[in-house]
C-alpha positions as CSV (number, residue, x, y, z in Angstrom):
1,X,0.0,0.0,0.0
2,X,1.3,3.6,-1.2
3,X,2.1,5.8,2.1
4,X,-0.8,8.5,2.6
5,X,1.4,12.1,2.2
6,X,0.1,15.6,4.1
7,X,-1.8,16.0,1.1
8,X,-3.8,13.1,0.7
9,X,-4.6,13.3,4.7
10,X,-5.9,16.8,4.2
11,X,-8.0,15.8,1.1
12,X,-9.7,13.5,3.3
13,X,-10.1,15.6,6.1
14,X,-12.0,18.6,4.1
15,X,-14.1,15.5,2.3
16,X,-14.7,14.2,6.2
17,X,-14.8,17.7,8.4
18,X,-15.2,20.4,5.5
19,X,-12.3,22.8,7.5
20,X,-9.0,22.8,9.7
21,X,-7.0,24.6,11.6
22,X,-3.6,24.5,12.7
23,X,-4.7,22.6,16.3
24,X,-6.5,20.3,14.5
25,X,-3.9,19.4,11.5
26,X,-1.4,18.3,14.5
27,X,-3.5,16.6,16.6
28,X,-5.4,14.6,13.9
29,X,-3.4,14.8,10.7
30,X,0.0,15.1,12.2
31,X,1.1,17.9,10.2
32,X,2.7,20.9,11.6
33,X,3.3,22.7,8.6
34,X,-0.1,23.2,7.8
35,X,0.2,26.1,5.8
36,X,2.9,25.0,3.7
37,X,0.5,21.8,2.4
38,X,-2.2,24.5,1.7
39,X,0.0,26.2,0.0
40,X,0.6,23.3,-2.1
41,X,-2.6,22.4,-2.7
42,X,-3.6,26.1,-4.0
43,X,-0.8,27.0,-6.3
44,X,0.1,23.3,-7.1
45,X,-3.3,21.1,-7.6
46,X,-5.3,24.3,-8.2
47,X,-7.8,23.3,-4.9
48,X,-9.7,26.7,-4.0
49,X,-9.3,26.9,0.1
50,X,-10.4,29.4,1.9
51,X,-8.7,30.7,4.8
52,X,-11.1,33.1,8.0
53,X,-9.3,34.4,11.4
54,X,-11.0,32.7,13.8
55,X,-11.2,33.4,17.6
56,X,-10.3,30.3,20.0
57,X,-9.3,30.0,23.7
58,X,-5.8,29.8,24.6
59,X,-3.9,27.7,27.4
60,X,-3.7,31.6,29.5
61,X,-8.0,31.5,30.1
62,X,-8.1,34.2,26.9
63,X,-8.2,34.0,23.2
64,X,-6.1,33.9,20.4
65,X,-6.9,34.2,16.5
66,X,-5.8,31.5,14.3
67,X,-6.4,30.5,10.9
68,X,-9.4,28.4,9.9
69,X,-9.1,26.6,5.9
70,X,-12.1,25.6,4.4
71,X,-11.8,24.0,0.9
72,X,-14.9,24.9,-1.7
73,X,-16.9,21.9,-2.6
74,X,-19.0,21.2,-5.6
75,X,-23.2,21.9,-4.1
76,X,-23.9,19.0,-7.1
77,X,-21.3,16.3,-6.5
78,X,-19.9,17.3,-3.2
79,X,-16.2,16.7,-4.6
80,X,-13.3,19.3,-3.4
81,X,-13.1,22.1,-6.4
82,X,-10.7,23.1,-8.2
83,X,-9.6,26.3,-10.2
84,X,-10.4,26.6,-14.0
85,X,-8.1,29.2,-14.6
């Protein structure tokens, strides 16, 4: 069996969860260069992710704003989307 890369986990993950964020790529992905495989998967496989500041709770009892990536899914087919241009 071929080994599953960053990519292929995130795929999934969007197909599975619909978004990420940083937190969540470690703990359930294992990737801690989050940004670098969405960076990929824009400008290299064309995938159109969107990224929103969220606001979450950090370890100090306040808040912190992070990054939360939501890939664009087909409303028809429900498959990730991709850029035409």
């Amino acid at each position: 069996m071929a080994r599953q890369t960053h990519k292929d986990r995130l795929l999934k993950y969007f197909n599975d969860h619909g978004s990420i964020t940083s937190l969540e790529a470690i703990q359930d992905l294992g990737n801690t260069r989050l940004s670098a495989t969405i960076h990929t998967l824009r400008h290299e496989d064309k995938y159109i992710i969107y990224s929103d500041m969220v606001e979450v709770p950090n370890r100090f009892g306040g808040t912190t704003k992070v990054a939360r990536y939501t890939a664009e899914k087909n409303p028809l087919s429900g498959e990730l989307q991709k850029s035409v241009l």
